[in-house]
BANU-253492 format. One record per residue (C-alpha): residue in one letter; y, z, x; residue number from 0. Coordinates in steps of 0.001 Angstrom, whole numbers, plus 500000, padded with zeros to 6 digits. Layout:
! residues N
residuo, yy, zz, xx, num
a, Y, Z, X, NUM
...
***
This chain:
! residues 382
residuo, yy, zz, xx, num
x, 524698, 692403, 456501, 0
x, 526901, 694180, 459198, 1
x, 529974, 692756, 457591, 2
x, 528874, 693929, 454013, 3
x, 528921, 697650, 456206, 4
x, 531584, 697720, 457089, 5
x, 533234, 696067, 453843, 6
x, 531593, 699676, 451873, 7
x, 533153, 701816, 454508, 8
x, 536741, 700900, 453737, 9
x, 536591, 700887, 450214, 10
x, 534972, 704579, 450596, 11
x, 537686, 705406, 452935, 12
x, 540009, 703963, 450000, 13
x, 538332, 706074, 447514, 14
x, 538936, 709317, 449363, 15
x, 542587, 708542, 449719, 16
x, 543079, 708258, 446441, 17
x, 541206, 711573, 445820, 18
x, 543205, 713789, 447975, 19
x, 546712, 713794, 445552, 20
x, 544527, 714974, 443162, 21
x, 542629, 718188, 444531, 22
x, 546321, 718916, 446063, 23
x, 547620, 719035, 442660, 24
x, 544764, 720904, 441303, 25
x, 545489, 723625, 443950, 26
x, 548755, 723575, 443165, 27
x, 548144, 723911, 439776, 28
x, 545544, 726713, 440372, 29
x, 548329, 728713, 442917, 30
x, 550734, 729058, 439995, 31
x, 550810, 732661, 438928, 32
x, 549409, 732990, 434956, 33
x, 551191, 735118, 432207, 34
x, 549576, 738925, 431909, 35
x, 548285, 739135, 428066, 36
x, 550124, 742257, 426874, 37
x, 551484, 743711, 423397, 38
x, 554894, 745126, 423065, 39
x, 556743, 746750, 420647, 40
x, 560816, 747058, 419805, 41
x, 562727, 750225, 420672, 42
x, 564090, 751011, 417631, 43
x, 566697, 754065, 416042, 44
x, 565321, 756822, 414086, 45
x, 566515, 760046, 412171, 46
x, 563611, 762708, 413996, 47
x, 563403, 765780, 413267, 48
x, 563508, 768381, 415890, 49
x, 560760, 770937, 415751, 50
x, 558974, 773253, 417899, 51
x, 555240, 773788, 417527, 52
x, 553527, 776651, 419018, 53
x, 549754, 778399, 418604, 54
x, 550495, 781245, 416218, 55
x, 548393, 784367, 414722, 56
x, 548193, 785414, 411424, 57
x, 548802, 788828, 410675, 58
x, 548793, 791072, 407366, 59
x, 552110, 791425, 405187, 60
x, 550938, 795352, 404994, 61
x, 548218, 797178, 406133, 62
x, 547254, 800188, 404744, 63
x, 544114, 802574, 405991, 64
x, 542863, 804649, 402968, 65
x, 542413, 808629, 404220, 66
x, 542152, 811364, 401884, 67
x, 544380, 814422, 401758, 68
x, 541726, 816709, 400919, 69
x, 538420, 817723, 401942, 70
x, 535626, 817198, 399743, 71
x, 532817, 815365, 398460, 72
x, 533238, 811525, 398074, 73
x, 531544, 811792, 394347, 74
x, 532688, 808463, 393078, 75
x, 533910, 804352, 394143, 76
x, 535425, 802223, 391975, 77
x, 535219, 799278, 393576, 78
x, 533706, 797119, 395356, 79
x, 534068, 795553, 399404, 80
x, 536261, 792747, 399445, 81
x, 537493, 793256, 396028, 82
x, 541492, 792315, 395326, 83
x, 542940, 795425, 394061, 84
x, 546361, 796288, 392338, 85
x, 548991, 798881, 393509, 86
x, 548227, 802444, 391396, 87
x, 544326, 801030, 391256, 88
x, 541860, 804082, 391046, 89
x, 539615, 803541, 394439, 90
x, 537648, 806628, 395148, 91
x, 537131, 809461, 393271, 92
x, 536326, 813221, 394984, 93
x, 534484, 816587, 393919, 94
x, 537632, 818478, 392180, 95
x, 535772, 821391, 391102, 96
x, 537253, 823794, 393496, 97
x, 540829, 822515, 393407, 98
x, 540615, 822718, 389527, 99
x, 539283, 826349, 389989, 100
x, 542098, 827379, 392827, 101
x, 544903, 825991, 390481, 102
x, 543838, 828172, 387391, 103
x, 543628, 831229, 389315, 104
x, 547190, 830636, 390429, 105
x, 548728, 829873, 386506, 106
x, 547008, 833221, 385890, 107
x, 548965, 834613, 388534, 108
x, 551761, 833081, 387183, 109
x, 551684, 834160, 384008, 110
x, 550836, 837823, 384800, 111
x, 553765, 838222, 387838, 112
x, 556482, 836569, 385207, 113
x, 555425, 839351, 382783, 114
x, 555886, 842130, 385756, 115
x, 559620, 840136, 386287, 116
x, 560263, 840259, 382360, 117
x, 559749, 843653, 382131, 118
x, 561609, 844305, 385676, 119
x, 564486, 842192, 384313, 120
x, 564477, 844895, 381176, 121
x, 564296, 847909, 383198, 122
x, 567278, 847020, 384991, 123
x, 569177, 845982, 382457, 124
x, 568582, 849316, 380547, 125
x, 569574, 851167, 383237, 126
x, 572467, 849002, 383853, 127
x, 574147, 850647, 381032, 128
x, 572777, 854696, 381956, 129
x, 574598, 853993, 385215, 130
x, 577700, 853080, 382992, 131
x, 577520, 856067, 380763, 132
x, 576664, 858419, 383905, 133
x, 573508, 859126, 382959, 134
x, 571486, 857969, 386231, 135
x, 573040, 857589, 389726, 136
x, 573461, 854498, 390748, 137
x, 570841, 854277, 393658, 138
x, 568167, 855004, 390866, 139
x, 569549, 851679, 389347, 140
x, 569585, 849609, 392492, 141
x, 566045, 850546, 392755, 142
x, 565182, 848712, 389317, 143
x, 567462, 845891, 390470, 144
x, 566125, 845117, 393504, 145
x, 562455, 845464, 392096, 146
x, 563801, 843228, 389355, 147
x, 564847, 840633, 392236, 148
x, 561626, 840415, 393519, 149
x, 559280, 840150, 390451, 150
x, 561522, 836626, 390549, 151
x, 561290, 836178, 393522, 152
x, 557366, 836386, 393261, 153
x, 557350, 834177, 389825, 154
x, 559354, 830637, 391928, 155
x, 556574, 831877, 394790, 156
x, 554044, 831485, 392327, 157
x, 554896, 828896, 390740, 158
x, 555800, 826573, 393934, 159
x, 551605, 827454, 394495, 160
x, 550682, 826404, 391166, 161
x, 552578, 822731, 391707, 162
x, 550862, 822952, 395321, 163
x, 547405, 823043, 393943, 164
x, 548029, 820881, 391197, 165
x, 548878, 818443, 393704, 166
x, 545819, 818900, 395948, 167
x, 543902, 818654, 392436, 168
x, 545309, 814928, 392045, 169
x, 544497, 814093, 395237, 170
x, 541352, 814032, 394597, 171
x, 541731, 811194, 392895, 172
x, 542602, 807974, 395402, 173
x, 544814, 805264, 394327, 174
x, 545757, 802071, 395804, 175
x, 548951, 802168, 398224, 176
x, 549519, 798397, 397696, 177
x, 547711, 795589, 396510, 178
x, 545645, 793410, 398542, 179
x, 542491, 792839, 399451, 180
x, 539998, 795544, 400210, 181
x, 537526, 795244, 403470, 182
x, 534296, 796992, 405056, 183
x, 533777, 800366, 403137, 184
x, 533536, 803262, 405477, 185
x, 532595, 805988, 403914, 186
x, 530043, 805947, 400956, 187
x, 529503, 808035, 397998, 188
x, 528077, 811393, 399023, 189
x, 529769, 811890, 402424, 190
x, 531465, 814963, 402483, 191
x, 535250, 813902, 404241, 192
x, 537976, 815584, 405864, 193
x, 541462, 815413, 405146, 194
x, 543381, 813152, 407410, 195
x, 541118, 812418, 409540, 196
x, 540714, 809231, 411784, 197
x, 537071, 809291, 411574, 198
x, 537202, 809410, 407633, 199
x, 538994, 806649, 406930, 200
x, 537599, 805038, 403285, 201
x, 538682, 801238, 403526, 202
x, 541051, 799181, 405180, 203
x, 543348, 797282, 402345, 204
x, 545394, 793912, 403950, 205
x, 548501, 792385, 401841, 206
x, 547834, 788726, 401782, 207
x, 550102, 787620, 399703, 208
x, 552751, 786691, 401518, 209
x, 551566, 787021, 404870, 210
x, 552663, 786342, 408322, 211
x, 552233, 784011, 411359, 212
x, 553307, 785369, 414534, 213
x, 554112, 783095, 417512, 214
x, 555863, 782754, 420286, 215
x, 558194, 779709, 421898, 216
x, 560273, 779896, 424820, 217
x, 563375, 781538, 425172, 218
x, 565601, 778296, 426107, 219
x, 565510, 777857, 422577, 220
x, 566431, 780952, 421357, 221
x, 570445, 779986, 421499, 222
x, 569350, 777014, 419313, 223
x, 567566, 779096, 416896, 224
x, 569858, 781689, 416459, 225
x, 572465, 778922, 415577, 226
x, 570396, 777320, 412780, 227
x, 569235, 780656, 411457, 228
x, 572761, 781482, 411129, 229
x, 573563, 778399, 408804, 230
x, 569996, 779142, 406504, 231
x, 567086, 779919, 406534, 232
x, 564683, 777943, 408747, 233
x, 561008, 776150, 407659, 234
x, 558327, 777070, 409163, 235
x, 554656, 775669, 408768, 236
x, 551227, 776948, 409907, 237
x, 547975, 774613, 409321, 238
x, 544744, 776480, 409630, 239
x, 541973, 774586, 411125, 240
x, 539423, 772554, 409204, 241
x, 542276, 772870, 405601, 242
x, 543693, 769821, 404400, 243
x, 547133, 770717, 403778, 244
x, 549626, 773396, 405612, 245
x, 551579, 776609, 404304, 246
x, 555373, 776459, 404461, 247
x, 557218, 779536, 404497, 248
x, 560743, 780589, 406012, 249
x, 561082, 782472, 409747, 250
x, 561872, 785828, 408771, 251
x, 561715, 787890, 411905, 252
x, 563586, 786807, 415812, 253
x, 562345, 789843, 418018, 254
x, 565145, 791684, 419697, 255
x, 564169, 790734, 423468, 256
x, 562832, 788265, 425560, 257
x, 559029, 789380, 427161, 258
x, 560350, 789317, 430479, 259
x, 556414, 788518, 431664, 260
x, 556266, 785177, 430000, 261
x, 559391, 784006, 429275, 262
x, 559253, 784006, 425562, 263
x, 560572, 785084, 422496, 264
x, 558363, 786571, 419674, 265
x, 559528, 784956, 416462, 266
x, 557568, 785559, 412891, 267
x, 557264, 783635, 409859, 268
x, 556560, 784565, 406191, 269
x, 554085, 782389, 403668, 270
x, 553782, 783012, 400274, 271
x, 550146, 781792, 400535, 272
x, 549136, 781670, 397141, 273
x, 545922, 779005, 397705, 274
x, 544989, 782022, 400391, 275
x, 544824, 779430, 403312, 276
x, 545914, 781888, 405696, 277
x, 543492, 785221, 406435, 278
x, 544843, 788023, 409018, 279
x, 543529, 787276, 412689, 280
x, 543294, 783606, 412129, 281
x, 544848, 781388, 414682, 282
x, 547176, 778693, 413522, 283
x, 549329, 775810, 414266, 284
x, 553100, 776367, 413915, 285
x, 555925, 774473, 413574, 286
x, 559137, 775425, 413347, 287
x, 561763, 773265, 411772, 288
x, 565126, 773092, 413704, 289
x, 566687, 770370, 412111, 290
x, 567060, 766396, 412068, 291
x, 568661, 764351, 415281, 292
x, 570320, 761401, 413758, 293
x, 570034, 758107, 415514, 294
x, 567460, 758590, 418311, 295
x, 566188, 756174, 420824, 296
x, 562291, 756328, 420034, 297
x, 559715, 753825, 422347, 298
x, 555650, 754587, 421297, 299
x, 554797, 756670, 423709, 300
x, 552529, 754905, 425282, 301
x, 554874, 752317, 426474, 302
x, 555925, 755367, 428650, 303
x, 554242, 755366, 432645, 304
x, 554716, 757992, 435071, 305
x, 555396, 756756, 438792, 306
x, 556383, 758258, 442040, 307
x, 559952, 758008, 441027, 308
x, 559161, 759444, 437707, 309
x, 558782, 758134, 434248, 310
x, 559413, 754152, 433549, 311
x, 558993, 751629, 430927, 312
x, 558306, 747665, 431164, 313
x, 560544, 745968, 429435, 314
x, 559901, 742214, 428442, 315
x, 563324, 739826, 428993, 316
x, 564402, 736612, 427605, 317
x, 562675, 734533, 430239, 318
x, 559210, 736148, 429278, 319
x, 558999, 738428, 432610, 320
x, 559047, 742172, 432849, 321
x, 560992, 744841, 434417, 322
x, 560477, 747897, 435666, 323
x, 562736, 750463, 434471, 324
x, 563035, 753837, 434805, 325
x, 563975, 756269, 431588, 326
x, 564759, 759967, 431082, 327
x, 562753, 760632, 428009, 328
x, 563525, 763642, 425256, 329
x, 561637, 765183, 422765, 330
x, 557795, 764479, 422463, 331
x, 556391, 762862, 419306, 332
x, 553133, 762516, 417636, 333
x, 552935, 758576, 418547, 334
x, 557102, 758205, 419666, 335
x, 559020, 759346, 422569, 336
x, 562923, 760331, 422352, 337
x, 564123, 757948, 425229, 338
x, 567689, 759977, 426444, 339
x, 568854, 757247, 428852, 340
x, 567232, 753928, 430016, 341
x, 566480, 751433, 427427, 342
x, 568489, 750556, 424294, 343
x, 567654, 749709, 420431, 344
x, 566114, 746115, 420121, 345
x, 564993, 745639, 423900, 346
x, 561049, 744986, 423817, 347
x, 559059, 747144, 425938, 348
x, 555292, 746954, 427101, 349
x, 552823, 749366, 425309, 350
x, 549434, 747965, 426395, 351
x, 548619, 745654, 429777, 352
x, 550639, 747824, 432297, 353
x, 547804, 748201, 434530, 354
x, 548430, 744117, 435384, 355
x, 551961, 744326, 435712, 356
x, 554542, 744493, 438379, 357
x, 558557, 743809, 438359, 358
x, 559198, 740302, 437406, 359
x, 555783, 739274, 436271, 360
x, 555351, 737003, 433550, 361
x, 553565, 738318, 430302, 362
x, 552613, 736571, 427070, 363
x, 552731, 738762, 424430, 364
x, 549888, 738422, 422706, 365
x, 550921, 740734, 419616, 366
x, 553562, 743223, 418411, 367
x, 552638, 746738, 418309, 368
x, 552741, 747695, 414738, 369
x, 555982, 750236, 414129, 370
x, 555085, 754136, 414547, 371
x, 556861, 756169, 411571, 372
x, 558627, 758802, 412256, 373
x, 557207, 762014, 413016, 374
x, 558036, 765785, 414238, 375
x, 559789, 765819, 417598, 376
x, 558356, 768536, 419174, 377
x, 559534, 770164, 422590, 378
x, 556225, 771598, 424268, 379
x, 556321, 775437, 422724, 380
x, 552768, 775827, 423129, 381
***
């Protein structure tokens, strides 16, 4: 029985060598570092345009603020708030009683003062020719000269106050200064109004179409601007929130300094806007088109880190590791990033797993990040 014992013992012992290559190499095995999952995409070359974008505000082609030029009752409106009206459209009609009253009492002074210089005219004529035959002195004649004068002189007097009330009489009828769209009505029929006057202002008519977008980008780019506005005329866009599609119109107006407080220059742009997307006061999104840059470096951008040292990529080599390296990136896109100096076209970088990852890690890439298209380069305006 002992001998049977001890007989178990050794082949356990036996057993348990034979074990221990095994767990070793199972440790081993389990010590070996394991590829980080990640997806990568290829750095690729791409025509981008260059544009800037900016938060803009709309403003009215022409605004006009509808006074009248006489005093009077407001007896009559023609149309109604928020109407579209034309240029030379009747708006407002006032009490012309007086004015029509004031201008025929002038014509009647008109007519009876060029009578008096008719028969002045005749009186100095005749005695024109007494003086002549030495029939009257002369001073007698200067007297029916000089009256003569002023009997004309009276009749252009006259008649400048008959065109004066005849124009006070049409103003009493109010046209449109412009067309565009009318808003809040001020006044209402009945009001008696004064001429001129900033508390009698009738309606407030805004040109829509066109219309502007004013914004503002800063002035490092105004050398660049003023060089492409120079060779044509430059696009700009504006997309009101919540519409579908933007307006595209041409910048029409580079302010003539720099706003020293923020460091920008006020540019404007002009729409056509015939759908009416834009309204005055509405705030927009603006881009302005500078042109194409042929050829650039574009990674997606979020392949791009930021570090201590600044910004980096991963980029995948050969043997299926990763290093770290660091880029100078360009122009922002809406899923791309201009890379100026760091990586070149067909190099594979990481764009998802980064968090795992340090220099020379291994990585399996699980799949390719599907190809961004091209979009707007933008430089940060805003």
């Amino acid at each position: 029985m002992k001998h049977s014992t001890q007989v178990f013992s050794l082949l356990l012992l036996a057993a348990a060598w034979m074990l221990i290559p095994g767990c070793s190499s199972q440790k081993a095995q389990s010590a070996a570092p394991s590829a980080v999952p990640v997806v990568a995409a290829v750095v690729t070359q791409k025509n981008v345009p260059v544009e800037l974008r900016a938060i803009g505000n709309v403003q009215a082609y022409n605004t006009v603020q509808v006074k009248t030029q006489v005093p009077g009752e407001l007896t009559g409106v023609l149309f109604k708030e928020g109407d579209d009206v034309k240029q030379g459209q009747l708006l407002f009609t006032l009490d012309s009683r007086t004015f029509e009253a004031d201008l025929k009492r002038l014509e009647a002074t008109l007519l009876r003062d060029q009578a008096e210089a008719a028969n002045a005219r005749a009186q100095a004529t005749r005695y024109a020719k007494l003086m002549e035959e030495g029939v009257v002195a002369r001073e007698q004649y200067d007297q029916y000269r000089t009256q003569a004068e002023a009997m004309e002189a009276a009749v252009q007097a006259d008649k400048s106050a008959v065109e004066y009330a005849r124009l006070r009489l049409g103003y009493t009828k109010i046209f449109s200064p412009i067309s565009g769209r009318t808003g809040s009505l001020l006044v209402h029929r009945g009001n008696v109004v004064k001429e001129n006057d900033e508390k009698s202002i009738l309606v407030a008519i805004n040109q829509i179409t066109p219309i502007y977008a004013e914004f503002a980008v800063p002035e490092r780019f105004l050398p660049q601007i003023k060089a492409q506005a120079a060779a044509g005329k430059l696009k700009v866009q504006a997309l009101a929130p919540g519409e579908a599609g933007a307006e595209t119109g041409t910048l029409s107006f580079v302010d003539n300094t720099v706003d020293q407080t923020t460091g920008t220059i006020r540019l404007k742009g002009t729409f056509p806007n015939p759908s009416r997307r834009l309204w005055p006061g509405q705030f927009v999104d603006v881009v302005l088109w500078l042109g194409d840059r042929p050829n650039a470096v574009v990674v997606p951008t979020q392949a791009v880190q930021t570090g201590q040292q600044g910004q980096f990529v991963f980029v995948v080599k050969s043997d299926m590791t990763v290093e770290q390296r660091a880029v100078k990136t360009g122009d922002a896109v809406d899923n791309l990033t201009v890379i100026e100096q760091g990586v070149q076209p067909g190099e594979r970088v990481v764009t998802d797993g980064q968090l795992r990852l340090v220099p020379g890690a291994r990585v399996e890439v699980r799949q390719a990040a599907p190809e961004a298209a091209p979009a707007a380069a933008t430089s940060g305006a805003q």
